[in-house]
C-alpha positions as CSV (number, residue, x, y, z in Angstrom):
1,X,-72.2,-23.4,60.6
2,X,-75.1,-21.8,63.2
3,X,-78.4,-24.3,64.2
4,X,-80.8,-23.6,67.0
5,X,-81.5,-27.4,67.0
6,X,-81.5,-29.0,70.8
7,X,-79.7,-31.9,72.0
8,X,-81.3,-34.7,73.0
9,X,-79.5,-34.6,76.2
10,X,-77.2,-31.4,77.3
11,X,-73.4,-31.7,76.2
12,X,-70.2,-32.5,77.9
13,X,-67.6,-30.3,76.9
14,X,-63.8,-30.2,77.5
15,X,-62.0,-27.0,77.4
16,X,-58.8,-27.2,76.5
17,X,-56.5,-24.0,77.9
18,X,-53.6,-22.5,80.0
19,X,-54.4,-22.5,83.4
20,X,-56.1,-19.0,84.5
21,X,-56.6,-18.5,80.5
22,X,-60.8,-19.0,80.6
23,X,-62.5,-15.9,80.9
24,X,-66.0,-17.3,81.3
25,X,-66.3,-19.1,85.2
26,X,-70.0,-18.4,84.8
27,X,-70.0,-20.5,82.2
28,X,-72.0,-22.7,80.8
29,X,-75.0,-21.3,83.0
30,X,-77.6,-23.3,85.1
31,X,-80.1,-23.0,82.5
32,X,-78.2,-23.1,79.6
33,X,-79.8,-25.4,76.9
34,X,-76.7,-26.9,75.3
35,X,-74.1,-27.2,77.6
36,X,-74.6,-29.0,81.2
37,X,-70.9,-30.3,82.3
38,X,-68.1,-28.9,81.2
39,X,-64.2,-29.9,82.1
40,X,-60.8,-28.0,82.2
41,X,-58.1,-29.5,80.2
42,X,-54.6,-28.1,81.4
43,X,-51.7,-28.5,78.7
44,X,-50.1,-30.8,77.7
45,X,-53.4,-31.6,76.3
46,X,-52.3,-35.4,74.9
47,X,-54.8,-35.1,72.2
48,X,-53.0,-37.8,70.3
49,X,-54.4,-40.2,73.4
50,X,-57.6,-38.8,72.5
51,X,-60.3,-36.7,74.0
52,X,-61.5,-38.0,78.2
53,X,-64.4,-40.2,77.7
54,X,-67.5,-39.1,76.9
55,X,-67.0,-35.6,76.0
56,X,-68.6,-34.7,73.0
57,X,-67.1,-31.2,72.1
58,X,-63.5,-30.1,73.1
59,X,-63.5,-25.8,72.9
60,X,-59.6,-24.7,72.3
61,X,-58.5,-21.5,73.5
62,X,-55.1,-20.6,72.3
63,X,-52.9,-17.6,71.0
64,X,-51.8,-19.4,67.5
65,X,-54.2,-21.7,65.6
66,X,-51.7,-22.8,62.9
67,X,-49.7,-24.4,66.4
68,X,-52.8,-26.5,67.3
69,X,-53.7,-27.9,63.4
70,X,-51.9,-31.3,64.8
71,X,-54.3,-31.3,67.4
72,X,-57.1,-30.8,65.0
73,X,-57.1,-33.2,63.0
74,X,-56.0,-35.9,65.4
75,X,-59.7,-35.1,67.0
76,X,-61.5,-34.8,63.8
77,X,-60.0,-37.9,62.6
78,X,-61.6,-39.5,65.9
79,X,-64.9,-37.9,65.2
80,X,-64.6,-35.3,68.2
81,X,-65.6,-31.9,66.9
82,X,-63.5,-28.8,68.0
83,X,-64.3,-25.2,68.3
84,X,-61.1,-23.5,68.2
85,X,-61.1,-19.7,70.3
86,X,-58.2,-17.3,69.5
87,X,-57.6,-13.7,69.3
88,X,-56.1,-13.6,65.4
89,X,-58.6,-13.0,63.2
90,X,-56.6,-12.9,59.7
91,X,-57.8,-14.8,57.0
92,X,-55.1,-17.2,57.0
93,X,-55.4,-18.6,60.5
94,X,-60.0,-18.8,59.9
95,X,-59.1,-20.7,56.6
96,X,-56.4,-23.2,57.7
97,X,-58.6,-23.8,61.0
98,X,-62.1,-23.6,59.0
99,X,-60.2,-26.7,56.6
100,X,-59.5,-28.5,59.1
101,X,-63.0,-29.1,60.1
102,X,-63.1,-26.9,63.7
103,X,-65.2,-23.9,63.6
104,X,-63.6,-20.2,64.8
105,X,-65.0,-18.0,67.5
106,X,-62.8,-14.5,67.3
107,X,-62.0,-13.3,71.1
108,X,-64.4,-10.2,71.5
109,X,-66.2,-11.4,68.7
110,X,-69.0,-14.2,70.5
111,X,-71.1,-14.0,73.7
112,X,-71.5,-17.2,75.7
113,X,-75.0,-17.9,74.2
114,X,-73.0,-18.0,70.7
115,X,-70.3,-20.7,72.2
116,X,-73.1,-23.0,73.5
117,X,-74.4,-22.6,70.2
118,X,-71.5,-23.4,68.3
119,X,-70.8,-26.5,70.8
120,X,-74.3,-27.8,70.1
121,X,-73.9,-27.4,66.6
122,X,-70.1,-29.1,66.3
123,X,-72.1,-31.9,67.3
124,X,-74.8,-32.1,64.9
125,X,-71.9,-31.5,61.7
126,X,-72.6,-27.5,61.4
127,X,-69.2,-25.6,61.3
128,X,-69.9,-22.5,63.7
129,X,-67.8,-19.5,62.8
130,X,-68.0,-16.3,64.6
131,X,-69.1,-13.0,62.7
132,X,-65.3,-11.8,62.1
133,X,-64.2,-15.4,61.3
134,X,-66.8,-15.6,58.2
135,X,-65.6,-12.7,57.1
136,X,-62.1,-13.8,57.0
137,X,-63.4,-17.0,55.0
138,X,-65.2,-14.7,52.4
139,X,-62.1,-12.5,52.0
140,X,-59.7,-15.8,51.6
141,X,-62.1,-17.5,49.0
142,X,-62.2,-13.6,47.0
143,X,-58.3,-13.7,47.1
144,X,-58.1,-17.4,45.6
145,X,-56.5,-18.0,42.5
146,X,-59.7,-20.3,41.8
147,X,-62.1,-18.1,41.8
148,X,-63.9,-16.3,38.8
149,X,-65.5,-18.9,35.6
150,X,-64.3,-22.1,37.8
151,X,-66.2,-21.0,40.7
152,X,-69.0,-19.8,38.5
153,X,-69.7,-23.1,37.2
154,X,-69.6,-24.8,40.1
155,X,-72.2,-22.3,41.4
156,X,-74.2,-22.9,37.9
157,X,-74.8,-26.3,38.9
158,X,-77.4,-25.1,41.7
159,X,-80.9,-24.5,41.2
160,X,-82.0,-20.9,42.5
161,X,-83.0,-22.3,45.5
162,X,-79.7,-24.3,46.1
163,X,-78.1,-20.8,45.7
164,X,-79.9,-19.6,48.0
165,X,-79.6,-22.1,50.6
166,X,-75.9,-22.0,50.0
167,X,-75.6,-17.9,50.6
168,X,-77.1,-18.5,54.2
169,X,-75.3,-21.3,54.8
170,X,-71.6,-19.8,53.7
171,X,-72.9,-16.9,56.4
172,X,-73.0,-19.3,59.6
173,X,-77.0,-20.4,59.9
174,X,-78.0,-23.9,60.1
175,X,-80.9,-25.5,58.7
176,X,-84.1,-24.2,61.0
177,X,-82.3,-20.7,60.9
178,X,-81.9,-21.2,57.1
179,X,-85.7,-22.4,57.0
180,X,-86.8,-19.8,58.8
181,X,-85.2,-17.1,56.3
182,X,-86.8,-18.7,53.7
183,X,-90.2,-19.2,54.7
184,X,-89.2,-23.2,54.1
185,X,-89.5,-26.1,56.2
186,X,-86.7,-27.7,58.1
187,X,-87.0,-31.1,56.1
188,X,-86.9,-29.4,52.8
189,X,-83.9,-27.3,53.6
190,X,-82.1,-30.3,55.0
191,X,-82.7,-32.2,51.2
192,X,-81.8,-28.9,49.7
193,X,-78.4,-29.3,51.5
194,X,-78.6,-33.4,50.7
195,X,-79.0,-32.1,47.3
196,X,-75.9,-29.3,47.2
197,X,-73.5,-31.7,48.6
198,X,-74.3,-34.5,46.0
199,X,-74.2,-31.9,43.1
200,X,-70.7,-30.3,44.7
201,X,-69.2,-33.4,45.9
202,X,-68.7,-32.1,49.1
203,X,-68.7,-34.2,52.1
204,X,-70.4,-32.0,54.6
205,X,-71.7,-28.5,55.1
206,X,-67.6,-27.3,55.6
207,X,-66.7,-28.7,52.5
208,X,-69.6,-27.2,50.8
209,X,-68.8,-23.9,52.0
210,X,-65.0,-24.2,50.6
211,X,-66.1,-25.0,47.4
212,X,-69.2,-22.5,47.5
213,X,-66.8,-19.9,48.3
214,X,-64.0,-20.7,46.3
215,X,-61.3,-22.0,49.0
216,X,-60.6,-25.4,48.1
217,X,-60.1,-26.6,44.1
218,X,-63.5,-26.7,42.4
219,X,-63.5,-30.1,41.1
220,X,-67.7,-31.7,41.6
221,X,-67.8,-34.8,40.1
222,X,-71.5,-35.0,38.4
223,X,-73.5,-37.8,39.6
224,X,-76.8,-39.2,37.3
């Protein structure tokens, strides 16, 4: 998911990719308000070993997400957030990458300004996905065989508001952007989502999104 929020301090990021296989040596830029260091990872990438010291975003370029989900969740399950870049943009590859907590920029599909974006935002818990990518999400949560009255409840459970909040949300913005749309403060949309995630049972703002959406079994467990 998108914010506009800014660091505290400018991030370090790693990027993980075949040699020669960046397309971006102007990136990040002198005056670019996320990003200030940045590091080339070359393969074997030893994620299992962790991510080098101090980074706080690792940015994954590669051909085939489903090959990297390993690597994934080996980071996620050290708190480093990932933004995964690739070429495929089929629903399959957004969803299995989107589940396992990294957020999806489509090649062609994101400008620069967009990646330091999404790296600022991996940081903050906002899953960034690129314009294709959410659209592969939407299209993988219409084909689920959970959809239709189970979904509908779940959804039921949301005042109009929540709803509302979780619409903009599902489509990539952040809080401020989200506030903004509204005509809302940020603190009021931040207990909206406080609120959404206690009534859905979701963990975060990606798991919301799955169960919003309909791509992960809609099971909210009603607190009082």
């Amino acid at each position: 998911m998108r914010s506009t929020e800014r660091p505290s301090r400018q991030l370090f990021v790693a990027l993980a990719c075949a040699e020669g296989d960046w397309p971006y040596d102007d990136w990040p830029v002198p005056d670019d308000p996320y990003v200030g260091r940045v590091v080339h990872l070359a393969p074997p990438f030893r994620f299992s070993e962790g991510a080098p010291e101090g980074v706080d975003v690792v940015v994954l370029r590669c051909e085939d997400p489903s090959a990297v989900l390993r690597d994934l969740r080996e980071l996620g399950d050290r708190g480093v957030p990932v933004i995964v870049i690739s070429p495929r943009r089929d629903t399959d590859a957004v969803v299995e990458v989107f589940r396992s907590g990294a957020g999806y920029l489509v090649e062609g599909d994101y400008c620069t300004h967009m990646l330091s974006s999404a790296a600022m935002a991996a940081t903050v818990g906002h899953t960034y996905l690129s314009p294709s990518a959410c659209a592969a999400l939407r299209e993988g949560a219409r084909r689920m065989p959970t959809g239709g009255d189970a979904v509908e409840r779940l959804r039921g459970l949301l005042s109009p508001r929540e709803r509302q909040v979780m619409e903009l949300l599902s489509t990539g913005l952040g809080a401020q952007e989200i506030g903004l749309r509204l005509r809302l403060s940020e603190k009021t949309v931040r207990n909206n989502l406080s609120n959404i995630y206690a009534k859905l049972d979701a963990r975060g703002s990606t798991d919301a999104v799955l169960r919003w959406l309909g791509a992960t079994p809609a099971t909210p467990v009603l607190r009082t």
